[in-house]
C-alpha positions in Angstrom: -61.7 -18.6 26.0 -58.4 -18.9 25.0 -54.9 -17.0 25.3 -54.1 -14.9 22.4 -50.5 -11.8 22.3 -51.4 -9.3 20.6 -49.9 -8.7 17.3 -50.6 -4.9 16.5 -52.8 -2.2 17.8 -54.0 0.9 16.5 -55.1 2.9 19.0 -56.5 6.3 16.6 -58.6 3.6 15.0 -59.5 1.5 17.8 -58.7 -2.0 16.4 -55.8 -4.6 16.0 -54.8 -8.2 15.4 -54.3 -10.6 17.6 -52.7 -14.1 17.4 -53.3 -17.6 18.9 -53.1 -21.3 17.4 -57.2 -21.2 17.5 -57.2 -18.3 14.9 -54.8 -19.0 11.9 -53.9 -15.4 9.7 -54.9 -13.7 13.1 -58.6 -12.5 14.7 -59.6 -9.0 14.6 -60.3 -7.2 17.8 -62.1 -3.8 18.2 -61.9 -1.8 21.5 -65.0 -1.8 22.7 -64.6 -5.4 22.9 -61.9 -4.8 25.5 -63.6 -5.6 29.0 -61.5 -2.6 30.7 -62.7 0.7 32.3 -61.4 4.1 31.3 -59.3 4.1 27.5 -59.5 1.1 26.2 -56.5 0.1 24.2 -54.1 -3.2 23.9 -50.2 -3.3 23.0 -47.9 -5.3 20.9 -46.6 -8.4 22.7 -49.8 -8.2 25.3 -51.1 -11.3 26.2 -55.2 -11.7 26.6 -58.0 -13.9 27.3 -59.6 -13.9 24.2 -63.3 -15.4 23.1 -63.5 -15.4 19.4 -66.5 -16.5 16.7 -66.1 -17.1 13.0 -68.8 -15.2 11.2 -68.3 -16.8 8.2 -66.9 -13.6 6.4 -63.7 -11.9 6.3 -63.6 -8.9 9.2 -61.3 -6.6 7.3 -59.6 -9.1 6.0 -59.7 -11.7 9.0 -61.5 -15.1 8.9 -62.1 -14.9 12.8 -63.8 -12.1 15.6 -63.0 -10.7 18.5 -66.0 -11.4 21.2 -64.3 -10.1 24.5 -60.9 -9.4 25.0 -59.6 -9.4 28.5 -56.0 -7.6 29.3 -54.0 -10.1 31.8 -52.3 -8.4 34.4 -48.5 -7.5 34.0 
């Protein structure tokens, strides 16, 4: 697990970007990777604990995968 800021969201499609040294052009994350109850959405600038894997194809575009996404606290 590592700590990744989010880099964009969109929350009407349920996915974004985020960013950490780990995952070079960025690691797409879906929402219901988020380990939240209720609405599960992320913002620009938030930081997370992130576990990624590399599928060894592009994810829309991105070389690395969102596992589990955890929102820190503010």
């Amino acid at each position: 697990m590592v700590t990744a800021t989010v880099r964009e969201w969109h929350v009407e499609q349920g996915w974004g970007v985020l960013d950490c040294p780990e995952t070079p052009g960025g690691c797409f994350g879906h929402f219901s990777d988020i380990r939240a109850t209720g609405f599960r959405a992320l913002s620009p600038g938030q930081l997370v604990d992130l576990t990624w894997e590399a599928p060894g194809f592009a994810q829309d575009g991105y070389d690395f995968r969102a596992v589990s996404i955890v929102p820190r606290s503010a």
